[in-house]
N, C-alpha and C positions, 0 to 999 in steps of 0.2 A: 496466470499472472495478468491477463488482457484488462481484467475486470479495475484492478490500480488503477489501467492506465487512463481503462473509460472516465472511469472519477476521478483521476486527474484535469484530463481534458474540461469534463462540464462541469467541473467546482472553478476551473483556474479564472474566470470572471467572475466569481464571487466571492474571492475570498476578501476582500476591500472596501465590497459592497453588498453585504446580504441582503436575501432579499425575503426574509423569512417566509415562506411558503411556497406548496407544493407546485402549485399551477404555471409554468414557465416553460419555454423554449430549450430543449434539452440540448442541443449543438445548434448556439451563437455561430454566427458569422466572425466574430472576435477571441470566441475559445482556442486554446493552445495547451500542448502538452507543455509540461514544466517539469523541474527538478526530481518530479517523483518519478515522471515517465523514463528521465534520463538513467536515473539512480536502480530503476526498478530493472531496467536491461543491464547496468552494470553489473547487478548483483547473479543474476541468470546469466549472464556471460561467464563469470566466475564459476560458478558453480558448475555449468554446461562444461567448459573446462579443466575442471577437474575430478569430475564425476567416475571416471575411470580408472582413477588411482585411488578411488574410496576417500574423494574429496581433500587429499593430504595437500599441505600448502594454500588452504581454501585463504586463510585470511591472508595472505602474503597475494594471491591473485585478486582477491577483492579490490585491495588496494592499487591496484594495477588495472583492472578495468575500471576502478569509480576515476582517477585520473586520467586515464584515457578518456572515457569519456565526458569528464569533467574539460577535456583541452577540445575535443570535438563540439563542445555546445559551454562555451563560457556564460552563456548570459544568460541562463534557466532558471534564474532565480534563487541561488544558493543562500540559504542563511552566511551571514559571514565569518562564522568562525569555519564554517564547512568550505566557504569558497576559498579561505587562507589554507587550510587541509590538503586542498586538491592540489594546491600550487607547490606545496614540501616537495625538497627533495627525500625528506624520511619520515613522512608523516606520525605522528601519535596521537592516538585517541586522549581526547580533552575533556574527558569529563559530563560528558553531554547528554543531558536527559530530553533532549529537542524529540520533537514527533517525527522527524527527518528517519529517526532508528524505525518506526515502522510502518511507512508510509512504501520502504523498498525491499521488504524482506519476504514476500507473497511466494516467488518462486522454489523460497528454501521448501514449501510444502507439498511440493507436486513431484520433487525429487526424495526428497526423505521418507526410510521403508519405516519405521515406526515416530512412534513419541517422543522417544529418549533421542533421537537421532534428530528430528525436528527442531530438541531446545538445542542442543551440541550446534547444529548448523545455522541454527538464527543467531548464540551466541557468536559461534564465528563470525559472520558477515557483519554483526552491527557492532564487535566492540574491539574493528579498527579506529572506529571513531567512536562512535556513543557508548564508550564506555561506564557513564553512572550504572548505579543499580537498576535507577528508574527506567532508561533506555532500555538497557538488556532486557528488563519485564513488560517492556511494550511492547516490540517487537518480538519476543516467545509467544508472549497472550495473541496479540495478532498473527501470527503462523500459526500456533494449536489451533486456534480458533477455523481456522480455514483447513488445515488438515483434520482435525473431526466436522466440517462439511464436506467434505472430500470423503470422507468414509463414512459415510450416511448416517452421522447421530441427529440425533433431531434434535433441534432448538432448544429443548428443554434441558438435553443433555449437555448442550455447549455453553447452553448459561451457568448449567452446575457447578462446569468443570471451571469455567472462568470466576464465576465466584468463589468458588472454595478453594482457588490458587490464586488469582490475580486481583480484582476487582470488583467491587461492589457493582451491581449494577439497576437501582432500585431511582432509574431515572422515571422523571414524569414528561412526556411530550410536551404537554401545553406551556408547560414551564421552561421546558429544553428552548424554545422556542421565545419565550421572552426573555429569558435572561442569558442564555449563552452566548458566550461572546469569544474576540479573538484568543486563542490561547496556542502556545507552539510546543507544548510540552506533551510528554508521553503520557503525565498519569493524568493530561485532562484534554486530552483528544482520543487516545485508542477506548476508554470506556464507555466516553459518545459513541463513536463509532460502532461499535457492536451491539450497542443496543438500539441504536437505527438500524443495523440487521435484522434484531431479533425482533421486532415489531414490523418488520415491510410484509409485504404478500409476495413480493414478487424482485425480481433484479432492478425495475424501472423505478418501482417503490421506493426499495431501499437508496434508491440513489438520488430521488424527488425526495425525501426524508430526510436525508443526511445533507444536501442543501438548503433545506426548509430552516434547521436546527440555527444554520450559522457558521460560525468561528472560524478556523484556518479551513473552508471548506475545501479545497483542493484535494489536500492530506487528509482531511476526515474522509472524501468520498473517494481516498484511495485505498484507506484502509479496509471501510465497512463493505467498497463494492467489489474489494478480492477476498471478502468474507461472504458475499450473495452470489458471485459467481462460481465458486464451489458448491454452493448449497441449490442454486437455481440454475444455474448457464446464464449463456447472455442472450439474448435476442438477436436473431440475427440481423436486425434492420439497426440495434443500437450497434453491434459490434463493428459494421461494416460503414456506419455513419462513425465513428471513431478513427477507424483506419486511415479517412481522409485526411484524418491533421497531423498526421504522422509525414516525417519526410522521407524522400526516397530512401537514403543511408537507415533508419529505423524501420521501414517499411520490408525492407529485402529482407535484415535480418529477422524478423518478426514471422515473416512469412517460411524463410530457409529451415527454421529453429524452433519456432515457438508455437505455429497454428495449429499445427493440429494435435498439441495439446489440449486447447482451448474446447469447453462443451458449448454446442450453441443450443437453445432454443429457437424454432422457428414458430411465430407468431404471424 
């Protein structure tokens, strides 16, 4: 799930200001984790949680850790129908096709034993809130996606499987590039996103690519770099330059829970 949080981190100063191209400083002095890195631990809290009861209760704990820690970090940048959400006392999902549904669901795939269990568990966790259709399909296409690189299909295969279930994916770069712009929704951010997977070489790539493109870059380069980080690992010099902008309360948990999940590459 690290890989979100990298591309959280080195999008969250571009998402306001693109800057379309590859060549740039990959951790700013003014980079910060945001809403996806907050949302992406609530969701793996959840699920760590109930993992042992075969996930029963998953969406009733979801909701309980995205509130949690929606009150531990109020100011991460919520969309506001999500920041009204966190504050219910009995929250409902509102309909929401926002790119929010899959910018935080990376970790349903490193727990889930097959496919069928993959879409069951990313419907759980995203349609306490983003319950549209559109939401629900963002967030599955982004977990399939990452659990077939998790289980070695190749690129070819996972464009297949994404196309012939989710998304057309018959983007042009050069074009991605001039005309892509802001956009917060699911079916026009997660199919940027993976196809700035599916064109990278490398984890650095995809995550210099999916900044290059544009638009909500934060959430695109959280989506597409927990789609490169199953496929590739992370580098250990980007992983451990990430870790620094994490705070200690995220840091501990991260490290107790989550590291050595995480594949690194060492370059």
């Amino acid at each position: 799930m690290f890989g979100a949080i990298v591309g959280d981190i080195v999008g969250s100063i571009y998402e306001f200001k693109n800057i379309k191209r590859k060549d740039f400083r990959l951790f700013d002095q003014y980079c910060f984790f945001t809403d996806d890195s907050v949302m992406t631990f609530a969701v793996a809290e959840a699920l760590r949680k109930t993992q042992d009861k075969n996930f029963k209760n998953l969406d009733k704990q979801t909701i309980k850790e995205m509130q949690k820690f929606g009150e531990l970090y109020p100011h991460a940048s919520y969309g506001s129908s999500f920041k009204s959400w966190l504050k219910e006392k009995n929250p409902k999902p509102y309909n929401s096709y926002g790119n929010g549904a899959a910018m935080r669901v990376s970790p349903v795939a490193y727990l889930a034993n097959n496919l069928d269990e993959v879409k069951k568990l990313s419907k759980e966790v995203t349609a306490v809130s983003h319950n549209h259709d559109e939401g629900i399909k963002g967030a599955e296409a982004t977990t399939v996606a990452i659990w077939l690189a998790l289980n070695n299909r190749s690129k070819d295969e996972i464009k297949k499987h994404i196309e012939d279930n989710y998304y057309k994916l018959d983007f042009d770069y050069e074009e991605l590039k001039e005309n892509y712009c802001f956009n917060e929704t699911c079916q026009d951010t997660v199919p940027q996103a993976i196809y700035c997977f599916l064109i990278s070489n490398d984890f650095e790539d995809c995550l210099r690519t999916s900044v290059s493109i544009g638009g909500d870059t934060d959430t695109l380069c959280a989506i597409s770099c927990a789609i490169a980080e199953a496929y590739y690992g992370i580098p250990e010099k980007i992983h451990d330059s990430a870790l620094s902008y994490l705070d200690k309360r995220l840091l501990k948990l991260y490290n107790k829970h989550y590291r050595r999940s995480t594949k690194l590459t060492v370059v």
